[in-house]
DRENMARNU-177562 format. One record per residue (C-alpha): x, y, z; residue number from 1. Coordinates in steps of 0.5 Angstrom, whole numbers, plus 500, padded with zeros to 3 digits. Layout:
<drenros>
DRENRO   X   Y   Z   k
DRENRO   X   Y   Z NUM
...
</drenros>
This chain:
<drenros>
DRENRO   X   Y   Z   k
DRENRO 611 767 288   1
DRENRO 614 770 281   2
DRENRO 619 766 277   3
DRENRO 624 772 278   4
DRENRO 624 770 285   5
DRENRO 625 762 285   6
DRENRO 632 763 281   7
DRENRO 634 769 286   8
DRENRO 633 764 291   9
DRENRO 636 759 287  10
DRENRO 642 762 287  11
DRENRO 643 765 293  12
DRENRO 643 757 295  13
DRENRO 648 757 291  14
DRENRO 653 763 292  15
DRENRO 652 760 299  16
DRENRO 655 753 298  17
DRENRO 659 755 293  18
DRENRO 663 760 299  19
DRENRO 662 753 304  20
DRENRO 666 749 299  21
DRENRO 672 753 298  22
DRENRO 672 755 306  23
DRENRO 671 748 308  24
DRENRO 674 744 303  25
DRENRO 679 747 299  26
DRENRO 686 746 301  27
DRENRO 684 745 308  28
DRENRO 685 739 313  29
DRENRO 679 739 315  30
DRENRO 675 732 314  31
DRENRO 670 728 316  32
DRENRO 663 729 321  33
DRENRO 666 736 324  34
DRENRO 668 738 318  35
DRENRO 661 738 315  36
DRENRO 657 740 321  37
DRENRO 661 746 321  38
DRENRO 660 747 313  39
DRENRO 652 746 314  40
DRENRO 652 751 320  41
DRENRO 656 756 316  42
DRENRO 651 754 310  43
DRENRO 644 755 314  44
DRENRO 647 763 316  45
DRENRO 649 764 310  46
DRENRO 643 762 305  47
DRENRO 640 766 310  48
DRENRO 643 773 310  49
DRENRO 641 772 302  50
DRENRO 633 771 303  51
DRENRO 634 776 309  52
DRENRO 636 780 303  53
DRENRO 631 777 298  54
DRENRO 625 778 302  55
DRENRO 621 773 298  56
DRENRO 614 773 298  57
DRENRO 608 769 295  58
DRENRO 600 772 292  59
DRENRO 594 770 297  60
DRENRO 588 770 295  61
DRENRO 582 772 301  62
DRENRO 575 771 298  63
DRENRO 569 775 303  64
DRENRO 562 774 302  65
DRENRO 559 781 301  66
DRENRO 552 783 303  67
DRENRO 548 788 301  68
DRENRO 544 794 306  69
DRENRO 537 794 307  70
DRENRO 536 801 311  71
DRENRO 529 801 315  72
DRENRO 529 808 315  73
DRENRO 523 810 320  74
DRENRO 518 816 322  75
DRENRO 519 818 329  76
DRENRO 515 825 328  77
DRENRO 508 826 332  78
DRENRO 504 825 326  79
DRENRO 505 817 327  80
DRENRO 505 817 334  81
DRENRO 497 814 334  82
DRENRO 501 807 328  83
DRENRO 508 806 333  84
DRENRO 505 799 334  85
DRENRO 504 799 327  86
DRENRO 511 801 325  87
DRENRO 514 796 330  88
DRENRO 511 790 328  89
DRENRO 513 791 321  90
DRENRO 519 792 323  91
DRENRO 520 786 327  92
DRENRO 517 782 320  93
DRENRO 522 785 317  94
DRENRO 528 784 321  95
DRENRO 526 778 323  96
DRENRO 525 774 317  97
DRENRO 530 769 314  98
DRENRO 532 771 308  99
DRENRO 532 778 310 100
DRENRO 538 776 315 101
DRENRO 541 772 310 102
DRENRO 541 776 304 103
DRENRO 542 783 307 104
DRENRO 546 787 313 105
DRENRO 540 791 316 106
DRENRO 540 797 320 107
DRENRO 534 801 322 108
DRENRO 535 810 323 109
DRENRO 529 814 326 110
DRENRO 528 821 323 111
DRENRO 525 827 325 112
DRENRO 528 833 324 113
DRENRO 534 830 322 114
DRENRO 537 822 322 115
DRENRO 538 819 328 116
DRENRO 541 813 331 117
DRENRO 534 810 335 118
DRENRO 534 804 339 119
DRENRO 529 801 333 120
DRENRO 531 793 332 121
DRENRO 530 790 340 122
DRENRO 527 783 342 123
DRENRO 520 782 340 124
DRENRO 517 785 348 125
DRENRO 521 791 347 126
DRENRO 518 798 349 127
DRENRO 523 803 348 128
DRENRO 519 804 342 129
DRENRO 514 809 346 130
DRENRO 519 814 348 131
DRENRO 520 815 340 132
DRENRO 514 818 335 133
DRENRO 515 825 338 134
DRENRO 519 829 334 135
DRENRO 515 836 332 136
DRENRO 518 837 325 137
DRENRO 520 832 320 138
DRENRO 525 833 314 139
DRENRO 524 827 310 140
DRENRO 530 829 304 141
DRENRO 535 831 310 142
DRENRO 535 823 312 143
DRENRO 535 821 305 144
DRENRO 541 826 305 145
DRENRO 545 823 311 146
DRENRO 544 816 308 147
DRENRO 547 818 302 148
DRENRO 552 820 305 149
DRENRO 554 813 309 150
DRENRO 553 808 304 151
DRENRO 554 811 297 152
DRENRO 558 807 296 153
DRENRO 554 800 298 154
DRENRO 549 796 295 155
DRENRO 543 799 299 156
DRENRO 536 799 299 157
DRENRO 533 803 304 158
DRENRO 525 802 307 159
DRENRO 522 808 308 160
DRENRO 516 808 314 161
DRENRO 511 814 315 162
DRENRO 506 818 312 163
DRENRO 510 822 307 164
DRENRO 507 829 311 165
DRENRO 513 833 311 166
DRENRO 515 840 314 167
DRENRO 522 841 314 168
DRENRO 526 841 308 169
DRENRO 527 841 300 170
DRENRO 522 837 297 171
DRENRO 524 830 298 172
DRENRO 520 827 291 173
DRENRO 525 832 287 174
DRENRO 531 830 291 175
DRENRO 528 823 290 176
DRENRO 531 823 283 177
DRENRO 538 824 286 178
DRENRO 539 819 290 179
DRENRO 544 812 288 180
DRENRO 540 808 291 181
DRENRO 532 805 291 182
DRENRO 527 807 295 183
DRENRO 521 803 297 184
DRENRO 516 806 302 185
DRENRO 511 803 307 186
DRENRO 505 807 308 187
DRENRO 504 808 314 188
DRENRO 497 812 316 189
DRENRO 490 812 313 190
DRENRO 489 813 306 191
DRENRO 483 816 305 192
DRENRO 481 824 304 193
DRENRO 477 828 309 194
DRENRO 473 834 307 195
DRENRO 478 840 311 196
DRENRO 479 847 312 197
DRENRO 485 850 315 198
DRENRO 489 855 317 199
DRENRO 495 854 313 200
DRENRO 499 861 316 201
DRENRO 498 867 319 202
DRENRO 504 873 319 203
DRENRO 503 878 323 204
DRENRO 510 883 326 205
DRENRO 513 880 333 206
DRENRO 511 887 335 207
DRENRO 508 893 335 208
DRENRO 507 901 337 209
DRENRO 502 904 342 210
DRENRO 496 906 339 211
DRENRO 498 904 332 212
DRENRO 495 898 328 213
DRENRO 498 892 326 214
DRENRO 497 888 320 215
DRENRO 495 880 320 216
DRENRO 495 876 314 217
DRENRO 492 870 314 218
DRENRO 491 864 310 219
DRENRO 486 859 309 220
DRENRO 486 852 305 221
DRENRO 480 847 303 222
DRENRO 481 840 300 223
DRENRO 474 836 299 224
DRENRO 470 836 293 225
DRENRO 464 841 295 226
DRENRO 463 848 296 227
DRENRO 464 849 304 228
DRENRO 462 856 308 229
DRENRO 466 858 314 230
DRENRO 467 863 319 231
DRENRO 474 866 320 232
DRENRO 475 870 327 233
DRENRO 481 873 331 234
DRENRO 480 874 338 235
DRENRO 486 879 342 236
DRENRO 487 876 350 237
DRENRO 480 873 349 238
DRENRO 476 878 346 239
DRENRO 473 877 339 240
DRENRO 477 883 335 241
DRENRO 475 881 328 242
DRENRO 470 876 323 243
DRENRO 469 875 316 244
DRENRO 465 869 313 245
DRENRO 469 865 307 246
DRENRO 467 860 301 247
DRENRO 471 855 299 248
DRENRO 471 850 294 249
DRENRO 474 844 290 250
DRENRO 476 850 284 251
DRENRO 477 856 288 252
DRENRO 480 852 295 253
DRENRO 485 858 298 254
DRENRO 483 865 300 255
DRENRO 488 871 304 256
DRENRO 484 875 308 257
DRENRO 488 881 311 258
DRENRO 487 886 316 259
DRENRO 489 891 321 260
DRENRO 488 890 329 261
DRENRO 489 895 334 262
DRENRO 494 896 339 263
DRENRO 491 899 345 264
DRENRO 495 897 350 265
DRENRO 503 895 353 266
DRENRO 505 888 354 267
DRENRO 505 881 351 268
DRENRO 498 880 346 269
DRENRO 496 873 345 270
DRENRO 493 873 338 271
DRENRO 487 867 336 272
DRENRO 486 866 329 273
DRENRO 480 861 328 274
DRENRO 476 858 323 275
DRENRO 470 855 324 276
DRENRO 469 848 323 277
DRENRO 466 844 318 278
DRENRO 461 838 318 279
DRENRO 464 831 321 280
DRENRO 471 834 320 281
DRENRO 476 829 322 282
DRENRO 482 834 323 283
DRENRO 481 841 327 284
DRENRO 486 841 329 285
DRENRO 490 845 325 286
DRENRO 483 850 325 287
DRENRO 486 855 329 288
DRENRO 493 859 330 289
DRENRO 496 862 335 290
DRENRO 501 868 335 291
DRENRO 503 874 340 292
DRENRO 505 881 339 293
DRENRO 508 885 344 294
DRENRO 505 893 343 295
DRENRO 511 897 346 296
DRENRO 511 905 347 297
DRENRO 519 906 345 298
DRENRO 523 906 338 299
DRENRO 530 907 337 300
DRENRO 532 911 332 301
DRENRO 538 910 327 302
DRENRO 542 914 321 303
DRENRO 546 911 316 304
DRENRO 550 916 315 305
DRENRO 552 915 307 306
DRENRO 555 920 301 307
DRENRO 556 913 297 308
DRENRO 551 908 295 309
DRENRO 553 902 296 310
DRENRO 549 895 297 311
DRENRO 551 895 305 312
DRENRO 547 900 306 313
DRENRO 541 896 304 314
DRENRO 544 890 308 315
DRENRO 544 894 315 316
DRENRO 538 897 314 317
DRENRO 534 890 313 318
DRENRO 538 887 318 319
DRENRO 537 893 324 320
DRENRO 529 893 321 321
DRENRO 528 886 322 322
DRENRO 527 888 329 323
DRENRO 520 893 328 324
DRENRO 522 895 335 325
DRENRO 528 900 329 326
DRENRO 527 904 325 327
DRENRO 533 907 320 328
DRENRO 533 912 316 329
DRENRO 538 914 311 330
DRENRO 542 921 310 331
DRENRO 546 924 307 332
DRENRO 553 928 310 333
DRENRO 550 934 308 334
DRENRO 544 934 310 335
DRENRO 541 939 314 336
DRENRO 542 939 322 337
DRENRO 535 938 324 338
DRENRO 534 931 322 339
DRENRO 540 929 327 340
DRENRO 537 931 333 341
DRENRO 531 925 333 342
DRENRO 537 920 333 343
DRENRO 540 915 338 344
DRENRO 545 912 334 345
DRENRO 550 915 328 346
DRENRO 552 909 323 347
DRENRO 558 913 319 348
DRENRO 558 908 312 349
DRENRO 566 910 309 350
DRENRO 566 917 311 351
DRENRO 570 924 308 352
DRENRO 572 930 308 353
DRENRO 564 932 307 354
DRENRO 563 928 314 355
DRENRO 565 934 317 356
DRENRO 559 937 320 357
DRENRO 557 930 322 358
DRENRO 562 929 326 359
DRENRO 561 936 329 360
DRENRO 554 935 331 361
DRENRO 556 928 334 362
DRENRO 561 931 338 363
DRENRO 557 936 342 364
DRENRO 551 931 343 365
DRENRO 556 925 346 366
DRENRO 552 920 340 367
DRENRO 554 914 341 368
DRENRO 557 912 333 369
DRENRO 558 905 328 370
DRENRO 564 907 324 371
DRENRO 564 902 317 372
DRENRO 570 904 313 373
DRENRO 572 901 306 374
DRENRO 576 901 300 375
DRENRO 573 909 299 376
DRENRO 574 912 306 377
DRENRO 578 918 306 378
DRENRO 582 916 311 379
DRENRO 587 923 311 380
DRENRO 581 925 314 381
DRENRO 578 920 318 382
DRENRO 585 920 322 383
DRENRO 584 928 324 384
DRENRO 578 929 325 385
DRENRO 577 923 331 386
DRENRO 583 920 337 387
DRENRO 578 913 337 388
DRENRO 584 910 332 389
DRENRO 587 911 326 390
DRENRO 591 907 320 391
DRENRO 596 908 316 392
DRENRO 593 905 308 393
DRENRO 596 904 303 394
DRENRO 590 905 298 395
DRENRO 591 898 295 396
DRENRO 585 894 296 397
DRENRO 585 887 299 398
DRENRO 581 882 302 399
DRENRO 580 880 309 400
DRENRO 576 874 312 401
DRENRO 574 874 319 402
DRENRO 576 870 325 403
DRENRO 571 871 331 404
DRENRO 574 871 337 405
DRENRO 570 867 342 406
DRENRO 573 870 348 407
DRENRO 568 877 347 408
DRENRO 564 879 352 409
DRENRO 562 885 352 410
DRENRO 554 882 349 411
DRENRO 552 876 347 412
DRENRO 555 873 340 413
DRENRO 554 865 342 414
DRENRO 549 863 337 415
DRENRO 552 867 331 416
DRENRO 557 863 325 417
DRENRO 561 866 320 418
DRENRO 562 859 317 419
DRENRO 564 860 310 420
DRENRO 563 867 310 421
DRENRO 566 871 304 422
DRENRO 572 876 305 423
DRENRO 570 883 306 424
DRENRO 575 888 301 425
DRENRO 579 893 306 426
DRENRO 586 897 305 427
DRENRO 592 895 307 428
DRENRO 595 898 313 429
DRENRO 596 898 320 430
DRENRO 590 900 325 431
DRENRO 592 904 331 432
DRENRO 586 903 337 433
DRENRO 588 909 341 434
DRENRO 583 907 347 435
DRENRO 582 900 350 436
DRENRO 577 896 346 437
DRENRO 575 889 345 438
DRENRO 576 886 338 439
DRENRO 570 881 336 440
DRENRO 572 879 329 441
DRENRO 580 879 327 442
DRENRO 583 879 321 443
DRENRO 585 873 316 444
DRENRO 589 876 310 445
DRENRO 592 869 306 446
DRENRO 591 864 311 447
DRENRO 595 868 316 448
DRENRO 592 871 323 449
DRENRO 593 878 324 450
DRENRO 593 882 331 451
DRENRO 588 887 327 452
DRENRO 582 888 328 453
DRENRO 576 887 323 454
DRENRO 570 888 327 455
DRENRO 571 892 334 456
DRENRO 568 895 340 457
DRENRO 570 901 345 458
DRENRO 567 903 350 459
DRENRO 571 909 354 460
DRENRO 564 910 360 461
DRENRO 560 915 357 462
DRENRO 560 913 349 463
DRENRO 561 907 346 464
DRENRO 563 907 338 465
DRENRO 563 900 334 466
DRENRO 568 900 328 467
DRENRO 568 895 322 468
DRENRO 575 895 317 469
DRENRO 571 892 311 470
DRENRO 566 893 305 471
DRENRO 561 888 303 472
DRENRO 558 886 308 473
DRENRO 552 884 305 474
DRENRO 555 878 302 475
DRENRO 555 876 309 476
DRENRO 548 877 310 477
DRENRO 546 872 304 478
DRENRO 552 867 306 479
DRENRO 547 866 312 480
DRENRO 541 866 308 481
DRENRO 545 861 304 482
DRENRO 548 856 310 483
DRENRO 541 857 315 484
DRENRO 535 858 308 485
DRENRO 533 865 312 486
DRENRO 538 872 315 487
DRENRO 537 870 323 488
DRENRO 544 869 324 489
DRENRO 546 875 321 490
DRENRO 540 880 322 491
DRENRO 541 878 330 492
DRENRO 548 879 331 493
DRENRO 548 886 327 494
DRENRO 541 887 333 495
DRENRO 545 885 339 496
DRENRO 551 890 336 497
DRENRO 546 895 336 498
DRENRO 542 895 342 499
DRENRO 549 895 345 500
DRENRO 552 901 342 501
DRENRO 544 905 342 502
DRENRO 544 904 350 503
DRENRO 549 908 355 504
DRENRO 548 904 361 505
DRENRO 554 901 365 506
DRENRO 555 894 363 507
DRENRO 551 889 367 508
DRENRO 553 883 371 509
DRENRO 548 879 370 510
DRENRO 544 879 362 511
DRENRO 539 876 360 512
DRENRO 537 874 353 513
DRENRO 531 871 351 514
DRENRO 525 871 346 515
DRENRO 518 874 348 516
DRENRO 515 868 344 517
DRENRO 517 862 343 518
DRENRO 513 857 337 519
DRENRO 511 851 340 520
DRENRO 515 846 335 521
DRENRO 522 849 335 522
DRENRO 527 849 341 523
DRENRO 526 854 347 524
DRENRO 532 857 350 525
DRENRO 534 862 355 526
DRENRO 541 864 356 527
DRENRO 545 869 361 528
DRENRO 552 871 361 529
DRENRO 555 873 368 530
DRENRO 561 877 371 531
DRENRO 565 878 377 532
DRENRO 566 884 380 533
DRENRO 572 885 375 534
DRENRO 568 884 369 535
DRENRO 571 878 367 536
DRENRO 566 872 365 537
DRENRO 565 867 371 538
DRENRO 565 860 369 539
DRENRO 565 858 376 540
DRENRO 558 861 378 541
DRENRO 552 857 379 542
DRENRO 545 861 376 543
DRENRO 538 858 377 544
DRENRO 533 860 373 545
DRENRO 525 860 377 546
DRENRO 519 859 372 547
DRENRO 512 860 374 548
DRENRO 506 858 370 549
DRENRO 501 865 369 550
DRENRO 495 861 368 551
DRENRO 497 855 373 552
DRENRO 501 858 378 553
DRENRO 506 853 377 554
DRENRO 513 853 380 555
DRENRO 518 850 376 556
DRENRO 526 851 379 557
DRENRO 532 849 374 558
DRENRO 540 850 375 559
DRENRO 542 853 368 560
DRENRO 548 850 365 561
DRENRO 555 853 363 562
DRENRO 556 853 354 563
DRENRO 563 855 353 564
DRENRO 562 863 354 565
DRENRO 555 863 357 566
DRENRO 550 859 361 567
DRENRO 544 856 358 568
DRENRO 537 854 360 569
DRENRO 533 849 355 570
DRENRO 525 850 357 571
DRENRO 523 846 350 572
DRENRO 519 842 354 573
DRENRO 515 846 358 574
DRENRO 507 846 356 575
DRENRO 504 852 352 576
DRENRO 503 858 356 577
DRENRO 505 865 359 578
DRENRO 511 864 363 579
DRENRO 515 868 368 580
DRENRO 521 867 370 581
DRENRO 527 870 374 582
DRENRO 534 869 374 583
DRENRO 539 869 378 584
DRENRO 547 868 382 585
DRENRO 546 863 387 586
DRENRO 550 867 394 587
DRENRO 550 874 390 588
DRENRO 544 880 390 589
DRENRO 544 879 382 590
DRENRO 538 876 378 591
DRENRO 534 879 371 592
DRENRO 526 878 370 593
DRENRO 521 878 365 594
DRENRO 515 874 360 595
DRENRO 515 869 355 596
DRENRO 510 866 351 597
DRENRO 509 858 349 598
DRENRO 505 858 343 599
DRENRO 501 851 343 600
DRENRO 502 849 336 601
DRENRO 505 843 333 602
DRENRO 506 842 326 603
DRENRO 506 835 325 604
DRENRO 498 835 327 605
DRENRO 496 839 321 606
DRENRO 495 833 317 607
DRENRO 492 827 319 608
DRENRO 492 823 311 609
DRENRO 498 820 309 610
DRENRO 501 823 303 611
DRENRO 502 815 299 612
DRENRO 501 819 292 613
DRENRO 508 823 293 614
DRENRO 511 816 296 615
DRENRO 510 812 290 616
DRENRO 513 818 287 617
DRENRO 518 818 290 618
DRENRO 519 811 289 619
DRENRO 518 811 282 620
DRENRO 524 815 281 621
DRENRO 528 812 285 622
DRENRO 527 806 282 623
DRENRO 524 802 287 624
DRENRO 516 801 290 625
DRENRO 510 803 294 626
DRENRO 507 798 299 627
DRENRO 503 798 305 628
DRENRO 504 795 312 629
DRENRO 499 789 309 630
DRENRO 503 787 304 631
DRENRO 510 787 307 632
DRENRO 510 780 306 633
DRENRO 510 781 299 634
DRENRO 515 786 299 635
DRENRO 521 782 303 636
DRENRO 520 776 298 637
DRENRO 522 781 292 638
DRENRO 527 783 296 639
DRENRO 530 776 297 640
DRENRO 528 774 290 641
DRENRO 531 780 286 642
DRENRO 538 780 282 643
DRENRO 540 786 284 644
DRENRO 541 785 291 645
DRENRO 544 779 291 646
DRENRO 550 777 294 647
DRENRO 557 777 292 648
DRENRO 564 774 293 649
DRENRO 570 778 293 650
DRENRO 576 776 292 651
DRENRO 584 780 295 652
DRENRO 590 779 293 653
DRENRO 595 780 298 654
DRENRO 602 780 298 655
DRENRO 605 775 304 656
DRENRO 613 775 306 657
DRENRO 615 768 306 658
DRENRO 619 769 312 659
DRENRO 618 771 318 660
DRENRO 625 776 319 661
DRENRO 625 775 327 662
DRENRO 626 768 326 663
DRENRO 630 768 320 664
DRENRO 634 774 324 665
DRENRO 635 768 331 666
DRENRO 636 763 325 667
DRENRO 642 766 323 668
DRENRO 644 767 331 669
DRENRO 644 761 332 670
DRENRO 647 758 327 671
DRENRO 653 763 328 672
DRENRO 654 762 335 673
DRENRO 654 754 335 674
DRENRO 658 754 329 675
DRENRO 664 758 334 676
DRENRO 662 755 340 677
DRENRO 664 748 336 678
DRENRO 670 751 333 679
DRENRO 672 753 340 680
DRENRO 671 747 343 681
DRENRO 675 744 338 682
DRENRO 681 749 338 683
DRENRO 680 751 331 684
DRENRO 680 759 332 685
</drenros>
């Protein structure tokens, strides 16, 4: 307690006997015991008051013993799955050992694709470990980031167990240098490098045109120290379509083989790329790759429609032809006639009074239209020469951020994100929809929601037209490269909004989306959307999904699950392979059919050498050190040996009232009341 404080106290004490002396004692007839009773009473309540007033406090000091963090961060990809007993056991010597438990504060996360909160720190006899090591990607620099991010703030050290072999990701050996806190790897794996040939990657298009050729690219690695010979082949549906002898060596250990296939056929192609394997090669798994191709006899024609250039254009072009099933084609307004009669759907990019044989064509063939204005639309015109919307501008530029609407339900947008989308530049004016439409993106000027359209959709029956109030949608096509490190969100939105406007059938109850080809190591999804007779998307409805195994003839029959704005059926764990499926409405004639193929890949099994050298970089640059399951003994007593992760006492000031005021508040009820009551009793009132 402060000097400041003890002299209020004292003269609160003082003030209050001072008053009790001239009420008790001065000029007062008032003696002996009662007399002093009264005047204690009256002293006790009025002192009180004063320290109520006064609130007096002291310092407390708290001290804590802090520990430092030791994170065993675990590999739980299937590259590791044949060492978990090793993984396991070093665990348990780690999290077991005595100094370990009274120097550090020890948490284990696994890793895969992303980190993750494993049951990894069980009794001795415990088995759950054999559910984990089943992860078919692995992004080492995503779960050094997640750690980070939990305990940047603390003396950490973190024990990282796997093979270093990673698929996913920034490269976690330059991240390294990035990271607060030390690194110290435990190898798991086998060390020793085999002579191996592989095929690192094939690119090939997803699909291709009747009685056209296809390209396929190829690309071969080789690590060993002599000159190898080899074979790559393709076969299409079983049949051996292409072969080229290879020579590989220490120096020239990469090649590109490029060729052009066939296709003769419709329908789904699975494609085998191989390579022959070499003497005693440890690892064939990654010899060969398999990939398909759907041949397809029909392509949708697309105008951009433009007398300005502008990086838009570029944008929707690449985002529209990222699907080989569009082709697009830039003209200008004016632009003979003759060039529009082989299109299927008009993309009119900021039209003016030039536009007008456009739109008279357009008119008279009852073409479906994808209407993009901006900040140089002649609006004058654009309002006189259509009744589908107007607006009044006021040529005065401003910027506009987008809000999805998730009610939208005319296709499919549910796996489409405008997060951090920058804004797109429009005219400030109010928009007039003339006919109904549904609004699939709104406007946000300032933080404040408008009741305007930015993206919108109309459909009176026969024409169905899309109308976008902003330039400079090609910033969001590099935000979502930014956000996912690839265009997939983009491109897929602009193609669902595309493949709608490009088809004049009569909205569907029942849809279906799926991909043709699934890759083995990624998540594979069928989703469906679902309307009453009143086109009003159902949430109660119950959708089954049957899959039937082509090669086996296996049924498999699984309900699909409701996701907000429509259902979802996860068939990740289904074995590679050709699949038909139905869909349907349980208790309504509704159900959509169709193919897809499973790739058998899986990344993880590419490598079978544990990469120790990047590891020990990794360590190094982190300030840490590489070590081996066999010398985890070693590490644990520098561990506990170390300065640096010592532990510390911390010590906190806190401000503590010295007085409880509910007692002293009773205190002074008390004393008052009892003093009443005496003088009462005695008639001194």
């Amino acid at each position: 307690m402060d000097i400041q404080t003890v002299l209020l106290v004292l003269f609160a004490a003082i003030i209050a006997l001072g008053v009790v002396l001239f009420q008790y004692y001065y000029k007062t007839k008032l003696k002996g015991k009662l007399a002093l009773l009264l005047s204690f009473l009256r002293f006790i309540a009025l002192f009180s008051v004063f320290l109520l007033l006064i609130n007096p406090k002291f310092v407390k000091d708290e001290y804590r013993i802090v520990k430092a963090n030791l994170i065993v961060l675990v590999d739980n990809s299937s590259s590791v799955a044949s060492y978990k007993d090793t993984i396991h056991s070093s665990i348990r010597k780690i999290v077991d050992n005595d100094d370990i438990i009274d120097r550090f504060k020890t948490k284990a996360y696994g890793f895969g694709a992303k980190l993750t909160n494993e049951n990894l720190l069980g009794n001795g006899n415990d088995k759950k470990y054999d559910s984990l090591y089943v992860q078919k990607n692995t992004d080492i620099t995503a779960a050094l980031k997640g750690l980070q991010e939990i305990y940047s703030a603390d003396n950490t050290a973190v024990l990282l167990l796997t093979d270093g072999n990673q698929n996913l990701g920034q490269d976690y050996e330059y991240y390294g240098k990035n990271q607060k806190f030390p690194i110290y790897p435990i190898v798991i794996g086998d060390t020793t490098r085999y002579d191996d040939i592989a095929i690192t990657q094939v690119n090939a298009n997803r699909y291709a045109f009747l009685n056209n050729k296809y390209p396929v690219e190829i690309f071969v690695r080789f690590n060993g120290r002599t000159e190898v010979k080899s074979v790559i082949k393709i076969a299409v549906e079983g049949k051996l379509v292409f072969r080229k002898a290879i020579s590989l060596s220490e120096s020239e250990n990469t090649t590109t083989i490029n060729t052009l296939l066939n296709a003769n056929s419709v329908g789904l192609k699975n494609i085998v790329v191989s390579v022959d394997a070499l003497t005693d090669e440890r690892n064939t798994n990654n010899n060969s790759r398999q990939l398909a191709v759907e041949v397809i006899d029909e392509k949708t024609n697309i105008a951009i429609v433009s007398s300005i250039l502008h990086p838009d254009i570029g944008a929707f072009k690449n985002a529209i032809e990222s699907n080989e099933q569009r082709s697009v084609t830039i003209i200008n307004p004016t632009d003979s006639n003759l060039q529009f009669d082989e299109i299927d759907l008009f993309m009119l990019y900021q039209p003016d009074a030039s536009f007008k044989t456009v739109y008279d064509f357009i008119r008279k063939k009852k073409s479906n239209l994808f209407t993009i204005t901006g900040t140089q639309t002649d609006w004058n015109f654009l309002n006189s020469v259509q009744k589908e919307f107007s607006k009044n501008s006021y040529n005065q530029s401003e910027e506009v951020f987008p809000t999805l609407n998730p009610g939208f339900g005319l296709f499919n947008i549910n796996e489409f994100s405008i997060k951090d989308f920058p804004p797109l530049e429009s005219n400030l004016g109010e928009i007039k929809l003339n006919n109904s439409a549904e609004i699939l993106i709104s406007q946000r000027i300032k933080g404040t929601e408008l009741n305007q359209p930015l993206l919108a959709v109309i459909d009176n029956g026969s024409e169905r037209e899309a109308l976008l109030f902003g330039e400079n949608i090609w910033k969001w096509r590099m935000q979502s490269f930014r956000n996912n490190q690839r265009f997939t969100n983009f491109d897929d939105f602009i193609g669902r909004l595309v493949l709608y406007l490009s088809s004049n059938a009569s909205k569907e109850r029942l849809s279906v989306e799926f991909s043709s080809i699934y890759e083995g190591n990624t998540d594979a999804k069928i989703t469906a959307t679902y309307f009453d007779e009143a086109y009003v998307f159902d949430t109660n409805a119950n959708l089954d999904l049957k899959l039937k195994n082509v090669k086996t003839g296996v049924l498999i029959e699984q309900p699909m699950l409701l996701k907000g704005n429509y259902y979802e059926a996860d068939i990740s764990n289904l074995s590679p392979g050709n699949y038909d499926f139905t869909a349907s409405v349980r208790n309504e004639n509704l159900s959509k059919s169709g193919r897809f193929t499973i790739l058998d890949f899986d990344v993880e099994k590419q490598l079978v050498s544990t990469d120790y050298k990047k590891l020990e970089r990794l360590a190094i640059n982190t300030g840490g050190k590489k070590y081996f399951p066999s010398q985890i003994s070693e590490l644990l007593s520098e561990l506990s040996k170390t300065d640096r992760f010592k532990p510390v006492q911390k010590g906190e000031q806190n401000s503590v009232s010295l007085i409880d005021f509910r007692i002293l508040l009773a205190l002074i009820i008390f004393t008052l009341a009892a003093e009443w009551f005496i003088r009462k009793y005695n008639g001194l009132l």
